[in-house]
C-alpha positions in Angstrom: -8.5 -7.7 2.1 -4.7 -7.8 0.5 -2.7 -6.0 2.7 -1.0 -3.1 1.0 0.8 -0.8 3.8 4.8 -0.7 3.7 6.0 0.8 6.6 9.7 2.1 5.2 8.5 5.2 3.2 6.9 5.2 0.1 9.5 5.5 -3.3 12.1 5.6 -0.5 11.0 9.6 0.0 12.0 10.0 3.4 15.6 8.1 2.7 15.4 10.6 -0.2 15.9 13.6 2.2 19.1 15.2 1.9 20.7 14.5 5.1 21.8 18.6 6.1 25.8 19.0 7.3 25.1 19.0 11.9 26.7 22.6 11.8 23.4 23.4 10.0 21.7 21.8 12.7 23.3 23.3 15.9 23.7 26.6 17.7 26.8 28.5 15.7 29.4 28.2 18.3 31.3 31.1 20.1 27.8 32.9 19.8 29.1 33.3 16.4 25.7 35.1 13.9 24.0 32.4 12.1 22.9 33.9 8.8 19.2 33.9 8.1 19.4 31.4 5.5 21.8 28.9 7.4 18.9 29.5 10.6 16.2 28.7 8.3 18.0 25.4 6.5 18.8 24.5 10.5 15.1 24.9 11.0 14.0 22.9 8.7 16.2 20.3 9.3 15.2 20.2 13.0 11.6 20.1 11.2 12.5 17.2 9.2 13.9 15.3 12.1 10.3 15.4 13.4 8.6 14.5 10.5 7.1 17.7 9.8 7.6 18.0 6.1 5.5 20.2 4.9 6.8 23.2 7.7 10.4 21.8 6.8 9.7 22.8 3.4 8.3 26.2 3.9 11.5 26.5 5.7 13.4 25.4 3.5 11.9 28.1 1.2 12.2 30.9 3.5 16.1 29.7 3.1 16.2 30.6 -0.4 14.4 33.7 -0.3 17.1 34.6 2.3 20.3 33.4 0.5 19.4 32.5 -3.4 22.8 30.5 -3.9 22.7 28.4 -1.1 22.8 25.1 -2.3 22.1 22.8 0.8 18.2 24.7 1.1 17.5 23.8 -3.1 18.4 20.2 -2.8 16.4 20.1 0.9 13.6 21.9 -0.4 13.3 19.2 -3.4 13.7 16.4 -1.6 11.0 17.3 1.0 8.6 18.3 -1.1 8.7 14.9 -2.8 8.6 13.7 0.9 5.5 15.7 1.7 4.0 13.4 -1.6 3.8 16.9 -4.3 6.6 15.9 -6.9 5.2 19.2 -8.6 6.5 21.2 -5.9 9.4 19.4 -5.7 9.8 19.8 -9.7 9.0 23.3 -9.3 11.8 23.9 -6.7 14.5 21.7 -8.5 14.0 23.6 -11.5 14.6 27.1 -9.8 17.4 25.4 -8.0 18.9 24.2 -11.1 19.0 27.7 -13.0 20.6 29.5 -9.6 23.3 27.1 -9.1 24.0 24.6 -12.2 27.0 23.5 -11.0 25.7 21.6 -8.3 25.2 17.4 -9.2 23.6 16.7 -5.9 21.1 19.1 -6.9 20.2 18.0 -10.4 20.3 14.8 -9.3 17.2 15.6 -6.8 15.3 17.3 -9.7 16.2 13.8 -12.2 14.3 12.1 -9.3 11.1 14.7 -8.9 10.6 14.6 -12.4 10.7 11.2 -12.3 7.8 11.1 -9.2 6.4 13.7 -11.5 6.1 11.2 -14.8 8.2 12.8 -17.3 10.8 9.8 -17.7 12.5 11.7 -21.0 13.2 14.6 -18.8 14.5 12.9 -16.0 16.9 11.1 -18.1 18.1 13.8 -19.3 18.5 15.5 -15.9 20.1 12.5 -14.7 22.9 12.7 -17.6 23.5 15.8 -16.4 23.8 15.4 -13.0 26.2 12.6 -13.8 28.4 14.7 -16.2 29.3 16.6 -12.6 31.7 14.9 -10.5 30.2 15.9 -7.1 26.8 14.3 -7.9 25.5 11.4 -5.9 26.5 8.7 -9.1 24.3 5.9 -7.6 21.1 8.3 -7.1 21.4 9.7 -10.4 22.2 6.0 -12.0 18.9 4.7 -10.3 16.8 7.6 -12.1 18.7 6.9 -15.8 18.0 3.4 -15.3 14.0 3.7 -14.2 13.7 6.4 -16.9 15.3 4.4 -19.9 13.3 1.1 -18.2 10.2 3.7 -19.0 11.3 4.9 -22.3 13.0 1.7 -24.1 10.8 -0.9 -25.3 13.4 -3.6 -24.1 11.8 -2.7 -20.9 13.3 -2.8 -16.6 16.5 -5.3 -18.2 17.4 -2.4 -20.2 16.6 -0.5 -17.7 19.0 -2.7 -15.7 22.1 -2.8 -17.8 22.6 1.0 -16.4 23.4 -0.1 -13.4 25.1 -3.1 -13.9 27.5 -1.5 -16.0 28.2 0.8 -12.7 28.2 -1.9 -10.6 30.9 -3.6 -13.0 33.3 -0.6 -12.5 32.4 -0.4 -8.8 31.4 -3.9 -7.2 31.7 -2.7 -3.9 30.1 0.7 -4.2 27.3 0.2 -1.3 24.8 3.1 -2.2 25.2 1.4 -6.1 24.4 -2.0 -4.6 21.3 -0.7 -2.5 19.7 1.4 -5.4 20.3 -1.5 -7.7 18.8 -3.7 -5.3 15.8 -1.9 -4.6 15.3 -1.3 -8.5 14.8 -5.0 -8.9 12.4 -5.2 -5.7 10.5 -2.3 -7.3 10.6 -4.3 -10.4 8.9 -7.9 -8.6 12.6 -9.3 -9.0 13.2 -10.3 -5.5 15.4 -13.1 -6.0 17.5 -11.1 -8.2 17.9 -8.0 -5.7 18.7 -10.3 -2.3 22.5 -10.5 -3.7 22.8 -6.8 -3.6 21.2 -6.1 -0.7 23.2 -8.7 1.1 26.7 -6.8 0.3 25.2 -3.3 0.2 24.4 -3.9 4.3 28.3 -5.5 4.4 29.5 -2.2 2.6 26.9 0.1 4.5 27.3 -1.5 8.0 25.9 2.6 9.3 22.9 2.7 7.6 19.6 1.2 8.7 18.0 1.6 4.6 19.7 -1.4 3.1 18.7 -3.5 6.1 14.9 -2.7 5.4 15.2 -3.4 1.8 16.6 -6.8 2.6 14.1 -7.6 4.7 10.9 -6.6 2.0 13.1 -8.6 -0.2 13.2 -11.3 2.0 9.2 -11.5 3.0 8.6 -11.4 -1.3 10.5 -14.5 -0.9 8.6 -16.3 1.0 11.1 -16.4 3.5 9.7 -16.1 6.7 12.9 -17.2 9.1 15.2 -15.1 6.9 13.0 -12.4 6.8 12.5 -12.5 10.9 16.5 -13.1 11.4 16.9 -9.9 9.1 14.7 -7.5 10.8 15.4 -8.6 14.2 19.3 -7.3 13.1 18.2 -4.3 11.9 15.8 -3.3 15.0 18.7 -4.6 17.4 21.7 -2.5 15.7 19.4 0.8 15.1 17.2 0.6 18.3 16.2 4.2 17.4 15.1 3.0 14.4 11.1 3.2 14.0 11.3 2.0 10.4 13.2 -0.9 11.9 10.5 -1.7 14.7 7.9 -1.4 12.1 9.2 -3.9 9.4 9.9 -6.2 12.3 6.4 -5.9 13.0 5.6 -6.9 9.3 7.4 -10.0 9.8 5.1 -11.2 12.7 2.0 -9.8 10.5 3.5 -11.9 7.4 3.5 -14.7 9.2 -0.1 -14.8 10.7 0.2 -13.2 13.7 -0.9 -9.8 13.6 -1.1 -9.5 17.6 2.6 -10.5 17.7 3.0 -7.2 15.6 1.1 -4.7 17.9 3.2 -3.6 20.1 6.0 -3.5 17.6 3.9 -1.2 15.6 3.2 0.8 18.6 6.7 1.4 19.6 7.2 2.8 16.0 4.2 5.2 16.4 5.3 6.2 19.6 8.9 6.7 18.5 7.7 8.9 15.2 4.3 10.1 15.8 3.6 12.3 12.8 4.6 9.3 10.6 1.1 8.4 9.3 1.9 5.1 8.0 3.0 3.4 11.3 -0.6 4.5 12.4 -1.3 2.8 9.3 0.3 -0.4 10.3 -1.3 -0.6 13.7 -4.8 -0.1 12.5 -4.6 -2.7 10.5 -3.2 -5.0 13.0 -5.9 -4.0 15.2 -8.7 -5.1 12.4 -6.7 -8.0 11.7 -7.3 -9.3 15.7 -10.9 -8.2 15.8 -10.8 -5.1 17.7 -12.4 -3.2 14.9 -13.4 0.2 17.3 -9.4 0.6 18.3 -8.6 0.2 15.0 -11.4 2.6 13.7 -10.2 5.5 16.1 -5.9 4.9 14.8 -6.9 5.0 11.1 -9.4 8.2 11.5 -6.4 9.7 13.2 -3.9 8.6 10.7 -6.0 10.0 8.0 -6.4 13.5 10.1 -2.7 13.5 10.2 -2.5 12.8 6.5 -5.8 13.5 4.2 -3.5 12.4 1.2 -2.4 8.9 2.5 -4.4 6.7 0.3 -3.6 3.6 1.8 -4.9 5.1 5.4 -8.6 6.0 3.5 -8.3 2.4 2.4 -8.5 0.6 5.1 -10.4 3.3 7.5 -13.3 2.3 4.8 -12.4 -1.1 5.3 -13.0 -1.2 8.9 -16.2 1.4 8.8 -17.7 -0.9 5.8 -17.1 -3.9 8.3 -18.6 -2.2 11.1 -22.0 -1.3 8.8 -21.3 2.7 8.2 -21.4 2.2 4.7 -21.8 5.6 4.3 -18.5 6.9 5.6 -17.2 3.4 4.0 -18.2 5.2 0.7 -16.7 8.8 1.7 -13.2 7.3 2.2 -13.5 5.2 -0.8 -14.8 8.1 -3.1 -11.7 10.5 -1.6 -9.3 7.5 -2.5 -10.3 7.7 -6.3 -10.2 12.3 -6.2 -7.0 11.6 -5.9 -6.3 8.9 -7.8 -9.2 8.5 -10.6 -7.8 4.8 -11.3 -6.9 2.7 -8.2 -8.6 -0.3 -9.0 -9.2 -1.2 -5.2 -11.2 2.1 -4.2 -13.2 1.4 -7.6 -14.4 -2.3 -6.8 -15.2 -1.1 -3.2 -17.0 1.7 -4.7 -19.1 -0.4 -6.8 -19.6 -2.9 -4.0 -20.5 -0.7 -1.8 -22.8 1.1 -4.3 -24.9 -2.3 -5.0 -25.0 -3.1 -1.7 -27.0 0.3 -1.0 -28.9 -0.3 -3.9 -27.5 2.6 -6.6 -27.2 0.3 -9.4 -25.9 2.9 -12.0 -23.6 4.0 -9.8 -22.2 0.1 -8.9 -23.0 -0.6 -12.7 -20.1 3.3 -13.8 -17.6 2.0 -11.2 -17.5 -1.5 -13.2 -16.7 -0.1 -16.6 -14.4 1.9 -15.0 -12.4 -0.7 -13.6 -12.9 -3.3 -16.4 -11.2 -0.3 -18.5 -8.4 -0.6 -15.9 -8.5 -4.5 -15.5 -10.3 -6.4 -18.2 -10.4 -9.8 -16.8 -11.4 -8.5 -13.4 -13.8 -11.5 -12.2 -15.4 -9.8 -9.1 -15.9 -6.8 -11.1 -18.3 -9.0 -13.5 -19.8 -11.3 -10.8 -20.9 -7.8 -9.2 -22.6 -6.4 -12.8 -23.9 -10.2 -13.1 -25.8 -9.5 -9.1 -27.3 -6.0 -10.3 -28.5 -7.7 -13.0 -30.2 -10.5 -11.8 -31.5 -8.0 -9.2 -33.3 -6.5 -11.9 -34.7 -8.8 -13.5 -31.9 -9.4 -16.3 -31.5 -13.3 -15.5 -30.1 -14.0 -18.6 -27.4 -11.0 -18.9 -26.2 -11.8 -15.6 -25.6 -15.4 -16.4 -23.3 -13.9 -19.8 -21.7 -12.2 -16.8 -21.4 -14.7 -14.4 -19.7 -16.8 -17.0 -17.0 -14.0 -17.8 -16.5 -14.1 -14.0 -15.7 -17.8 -13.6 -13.8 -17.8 -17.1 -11.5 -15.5 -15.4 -11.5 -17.1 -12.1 -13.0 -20.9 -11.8 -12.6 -20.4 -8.0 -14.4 -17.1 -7.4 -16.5 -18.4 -4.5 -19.1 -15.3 -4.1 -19.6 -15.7 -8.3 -20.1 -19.5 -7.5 -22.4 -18.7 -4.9 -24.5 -16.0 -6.4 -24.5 -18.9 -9.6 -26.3 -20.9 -6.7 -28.3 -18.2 -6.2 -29.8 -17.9 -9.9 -30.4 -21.9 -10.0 -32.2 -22.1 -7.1 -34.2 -19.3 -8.3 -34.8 -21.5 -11.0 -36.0 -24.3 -9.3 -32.8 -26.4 -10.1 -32.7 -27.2 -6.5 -29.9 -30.2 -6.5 -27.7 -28.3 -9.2 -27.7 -25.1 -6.6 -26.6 -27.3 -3.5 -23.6 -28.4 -6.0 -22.6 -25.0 -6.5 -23.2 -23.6 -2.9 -20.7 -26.6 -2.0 -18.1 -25.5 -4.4 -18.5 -21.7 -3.2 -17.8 -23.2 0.4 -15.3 -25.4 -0.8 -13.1 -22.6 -2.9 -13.8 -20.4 0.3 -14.9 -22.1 3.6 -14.7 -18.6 5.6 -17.1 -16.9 3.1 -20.6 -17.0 5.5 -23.2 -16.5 2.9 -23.2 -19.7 1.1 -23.7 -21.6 4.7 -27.0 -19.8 5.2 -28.6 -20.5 1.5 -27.0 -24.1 1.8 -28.7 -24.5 5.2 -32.1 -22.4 4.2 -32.6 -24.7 1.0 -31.9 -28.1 3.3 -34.4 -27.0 5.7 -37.1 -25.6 3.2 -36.9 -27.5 0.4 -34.7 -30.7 0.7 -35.8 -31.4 3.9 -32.5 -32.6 5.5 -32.6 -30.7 9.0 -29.2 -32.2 10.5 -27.3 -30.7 6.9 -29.5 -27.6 7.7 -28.3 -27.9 11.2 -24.7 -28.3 10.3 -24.8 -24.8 7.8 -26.6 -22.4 9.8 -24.1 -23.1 12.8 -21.4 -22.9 10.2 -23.1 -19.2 9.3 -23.3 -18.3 12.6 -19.7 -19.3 13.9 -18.2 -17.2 10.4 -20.0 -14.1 12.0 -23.1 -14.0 9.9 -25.3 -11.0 10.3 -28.2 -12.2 12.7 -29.8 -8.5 13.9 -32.8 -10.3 15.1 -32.0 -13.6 16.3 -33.8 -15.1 13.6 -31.3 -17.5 12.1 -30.3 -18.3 15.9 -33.8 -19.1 16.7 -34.1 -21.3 13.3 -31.0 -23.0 14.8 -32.4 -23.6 18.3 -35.4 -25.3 16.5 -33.5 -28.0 14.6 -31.5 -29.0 17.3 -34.3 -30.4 19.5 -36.1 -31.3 16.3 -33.0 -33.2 15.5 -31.7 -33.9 18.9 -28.2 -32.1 17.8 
C-alpha cells in the first residue's frame, strides 16, 4: 500500500493560522478589564495552541459577536476554520470579515486563500489582487493564492502560474516568507528540484521558523535523497525540540528509508507532544502495520479516526489494517465513509471494489470499476478485477478482453499475470499457466498466491514434488492463509516423500 500520510499539516492549514499578538494571549496586566472580545480571541488562541480548532473557532466567533470590528478574531476565525478542514466556513467568515473591515489586507488575504480551499480560483484571484492593493497585507501569502489561482485559470498552466512569483521574488530575492511560499508551490506542483533552491535560502532568511525547514525536508525525500533528507530533519528536530512537526518528519525519514521501527518512537514523541493532532496518530499506525504489529496499530488508527471522523487518510489505512486482519466488513465501512466524503478518491474506490468481489457482490465490485475507470482510464488493477468477476461467472472470454486491457496498461501487473495463469490452467494449457505463474512471481516475488497454484499444479498435474515442495514453502513463508493446516500438512507430505 503507497504510503500517503504527511505529517506537517495538510495545504499548510495549521501554518496558515494567524499567529494572535501574546497580549491577546495573557492575563491583561495591572488587573487591567480585558474586553469580552479580546478574552474570547485570547481563548481561542489558547485553544489553538492545543489543537482544538474547532472550539478555537467557536471562540473566535463569540469574539465577533462581542466586538464586530475587531480584526485579529475575522482573520483567526478564517484561518481556523480552513484548519478544522470546512473552507465553506472559513469562506463564509472571510466574507463577513471582509464587508466589516475592508481595509484590512491580512484579512482579504485569508479569504483569497479559503476561496481557494473552497474551489473558486477566479474569485480568489480576485481577492488576492485586492488584498495586495493594501499595503499591510501579507504580500507573499496573497502572491502564493494569485499564482495557484492563475496556475488554475490560464491554460499555460503552474509556469504561468509561476511567473507571479518570480516576478516578486525578482524585486525581493531575499524576502524569506516569498522564498518558502514559492518553494512550496513548486513542491505542490511535483517540482522538487526546482523548489530545493528556495527552500534552502528561505531557512537562511527565516533561521526562527521551523515551516521552511519541513518543506525542505519533503522536498528533499521527493528527491530521492535519503542522507540529505535525514541531515535536514535532524536540524530542524534539534533547533525546535518542541517542535512535533519536526519529530514527526524526522520520523518520515527513517520510514522513507525502510525502517519503519526506527520511526516509532519518533512518531510517538510527536503524538505525545500534540495529542489532538490526528495525523501523528496517523503516522504511528502506520508504522505499526508496517512492522507487523497489526492489533497496536488497529487500536491508534480507530482512535485517530474518533479524534477526527473527517481525516480521510486515517479511514484509509484503519481499513487497510482491518482488511489485513480479515474484518472485511469494517474494511468496507471505512472505505465506503472515505468516498461520502470524497465521491472520487480513486484509492477508497479500488478497495471498495476489491473488497466487494472478494465478498462476492459482483455488481457492487463491477459500479466501483466504472467509477474509477471514469476517474483513471488506464487503471490496470481496476480491469484485472472486472476480468476475475468475470471469469467467476462464467464470462471466460470477456475477462480475457479485460485481462488484456490490464496488461496493456501494465505488462508487470503480477495479480493480472497470475489470475491469466488462472484462466489457462482452467483451460487445460497446463505448461503455458506455469509460464505465467512464474512471471506473476517474478514481477512480484512477495505476492503469495501464485506460489500456491504454482505448487498445486506441480504436485497434481506435473508431477514434480520437490518444485511443488519449493512453492508451497514459498506460500507459506509470504504468510499465506492456511486456517486449517491443510497446505502445511500437503507440505509435511512432500518432504518425506521427497526427503526435503
Amino acid at each position: 500500500m503507497n504510503r500517503i500520510a504527511v505529517s506537517i499539516p495538510r495545504a499548510g492549514a495549521l501554518a496558515a493560522l494567524v499567529l494572535l499578538p501574546a497580549s491577546l494571549l495573557l492575563p491583561s496586566p495591572g488587573g487591567a478589564q480585558e474586553s469580552p472580545g479580546a478574552s474570547h480571541l485570547a481563548r481561542g488562541g489558547q485553544l489553538l495552541a492545543e489543537d482544538d480548532i474547532e472550539k478555537a473557532a467557536k471562540e473566535f466567533e463569540a469574539a465577533i459577536q462581542s466586538d464586530p470590528f475587531l480584526v485579529a478574531a475575522h482573520e483567526a476565525s478564517v484561518r481556523a476554520w480552513l484548519a478544522a478542514g470546512n473552507p465553506g466556513k472559513a469562506v463564509e467568515a472571510g466574507r463577513a470579515g471582509v464587508e466589516r473591515c475592508p481595509s484590512s489586507g491580512a484579512l482579504r488575504a485569508a479569504l483569497a486563500r479559503a476561496l481557494l480551499a473552497s474551489g473558486s480560483p477566479v474569485e480568489a484571484l480576485a481577492a488576492s489582487e485586492k488584498a495586495l492593493d493594501l499595503k499591510a497585507a501579507p504580500a507573499a501569502e496573497a502572491l502564493r493564492v494569485k499564482a495557484e489561482a492563475t496556475a488554475a485559470l490560464d491554460p499555460g498552466g503552474v509556469p504561468v502560474g509561476l511567473k507571479v512569483l518570480a516576478d516578486a521574488l525578482a524585486k525581493s530575492p531575499a524576502d524569506g516568507p516569498l522564498l518558502e511560499q514559492t518553494g512550496d508551490f513548486l513542491l505542490s506542483h511535483d517540482r522538487h528540484a526546482e523548489a530545493l533552491p528556495h527552500l534552502r535560502k528561505a531557512v537562511e532568511a527565516e533561521p526562527k521558523r521551523v515551516e521552511p525547514r519541513l518543506l525542505l525536508v519533503r522536498a528533499l525525500l521527493r528527491g530521492k535523497d535519503a542522507a540529505g533528507s535525514r541531515e535536514a530533519a535532524q536540524a530542524a528536530s534539534d533547533s525546535f525540540p518542541g517542535s512535533a512537526d519536526a519529530r514527526a518528519m524526522l520520523g518520515r525519514t527513517y520510514e522513507e528509508a525502510g525502517d519503519p521501527a526506527g520511526a516509532i518512537p519518533l512518531y510517538e514523541q510527536a503524538a505525545k507532544m500534540r495529542p489532538r493532532r490526528a495525523v501523528f496518530q496517523v503516522d504511528l499506525g502506520y508504522a505499526l502495520a508496517r512492522t507487523g504489529k497489526w492489533k497496536d496499530a488497529e487500536k491508534v488508527l480507530a482512535g485517530a479516526v474518533k479524534m477526527e471522523p473527517g481525516n480521510l487518510e486515517a479511514r484509509l489505512h484503519l481499513g487497510w489494517v482491518l482488511n489485513r486482519g480479515g474484518d472485511l466488513g469494517g474494511a468496507l465501512e471505512q472505505y465506503a465513509a472515505v468516498l461520502k466524503a470524497a465521491p472520487d478518491n480513486a484509492r477508497a474506490l479500488w478497495n471498495c471494489a476489491d473488497l466487494c468481489a472478494i465478498l462476492g457482490k459482483s455488481k457492487d465490485a463491477q459500479q466501483y470499476c466504472d467509477r474509477l475507470l471514469a476517474l483513471e482510464p488506464k487503471h490496470s488493477e481496476a480491469y484485472r478485477l472486472l476480468a476475475l468477476v468475470n471469469f467467476r461467472n462464467g464470462k471466460k472470454e470477456d475477462a480475457r478482453a479485460l485481462l488484456e486491457k490490464s496488461l496493456e496498461f501494465d505488462p508487470r501487473n503480477a495479480r493480472a499475470l497470475f489470475l491469466q495463469g488462472q484462466l489457462q490452467e482452467d483451460d487445460g494449457d497446463f505448461e503455458t499457466a506455469e509460464k505465467t505463474y512464474l512471471a506473476s512471481i517474478e514481477a512480484d516475488p512477495k505476492v503469495s498466491w501464485p506460489h500456491l497454484y504454482l505448487g498445486e499444479l506441480y504436485d497434481e498435474v506435473l508431477d514434480r514434488p520437490v518444485d511443488a515442495l519449493k512453492s508451497l514453502r514459498r506460500y507459506i513463508e509470504l504468510g499465506g492463509p492456511d486456517p486449517d493446516g491443510t497446505i502445511q500438512k500437503v507440505v509435511d507430505a512432500l518432504a518425506k516423500e521427497t526427503g526435503r
